[in-house]
C-alpha positions in Angstrom: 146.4 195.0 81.6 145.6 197.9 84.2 149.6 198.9 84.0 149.6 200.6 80.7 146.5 202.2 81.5 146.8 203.9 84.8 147.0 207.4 85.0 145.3 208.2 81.7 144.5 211.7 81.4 140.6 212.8 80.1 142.2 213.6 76.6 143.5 209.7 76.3 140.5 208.6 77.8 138.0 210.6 75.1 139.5 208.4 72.3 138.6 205.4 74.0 135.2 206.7 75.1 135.0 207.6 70.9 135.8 204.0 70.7 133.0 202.7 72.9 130.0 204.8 71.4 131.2 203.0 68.1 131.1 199.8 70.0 128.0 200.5 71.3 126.4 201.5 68.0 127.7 198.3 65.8 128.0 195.9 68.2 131.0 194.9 66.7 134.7 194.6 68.5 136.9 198.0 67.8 140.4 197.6 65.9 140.4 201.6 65.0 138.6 205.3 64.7 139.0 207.9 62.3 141.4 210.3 63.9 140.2 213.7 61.7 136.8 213.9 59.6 137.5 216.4 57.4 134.2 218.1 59.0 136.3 219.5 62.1 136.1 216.8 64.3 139.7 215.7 65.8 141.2 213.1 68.2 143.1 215.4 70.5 146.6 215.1 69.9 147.5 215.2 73.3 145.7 212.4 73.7 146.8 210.8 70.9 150.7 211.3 71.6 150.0 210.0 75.1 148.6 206.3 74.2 151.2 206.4 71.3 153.5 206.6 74.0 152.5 203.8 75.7 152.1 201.7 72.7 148.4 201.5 73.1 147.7 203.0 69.5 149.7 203.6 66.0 148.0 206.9 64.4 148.0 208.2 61.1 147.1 211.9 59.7 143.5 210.0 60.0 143.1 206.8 61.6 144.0 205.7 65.4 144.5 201.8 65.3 144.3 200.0 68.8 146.5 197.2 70.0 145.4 194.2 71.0 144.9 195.2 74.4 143.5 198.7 73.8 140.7 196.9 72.1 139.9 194.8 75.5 140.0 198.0 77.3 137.3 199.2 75.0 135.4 196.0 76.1 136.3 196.8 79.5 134.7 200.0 79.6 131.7 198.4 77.9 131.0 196.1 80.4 131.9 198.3 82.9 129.0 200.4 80.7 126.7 197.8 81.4 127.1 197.0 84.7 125.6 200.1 85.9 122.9 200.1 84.0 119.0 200.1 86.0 121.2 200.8 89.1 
């Protein structure tokens, strides 16, 4: 899994950090994120372009879906999360 996300710049990594705050919040396993609001808040589409790339996400004018193994990097960086926690 670590090949296809080496090397990912901050702007590809703040969709997956969106992606774990909503993790955090529900509990629940993320499949996808709401890409633009309609209140100003926006995926960077740097960001977005690079993990299309890579074939990490599909996007939509609003939504970011994650591939299988986008989703367990989510859980990754979760348990990664957790691990440092009372350190």
């Amino acid at each position: 899994m670590a090949d296809g996300f080496d090397g990912l710049s901050d702007k590809a990594l703040s969709i997956f950090t969106f992606a774990a705050y909503h993790r955090l919040l529900s509990g629940e396993r993320v499949a996808s994120v709401i890409r633009k609001d309609g209140a100003g808040h926006e995926a960077d589409p740097e960001g977005v372009s690079e993990l299309e790339g890579r074939g990490l996400v599909s996007a939509s004018d609003t939504g970011i879906a994650f591939s299988e193994a986008a989703q367990d990097f989510v859980e990754t960086l979760i348990e990664a999360l957790r691990g440092r926690v009372g350190r």
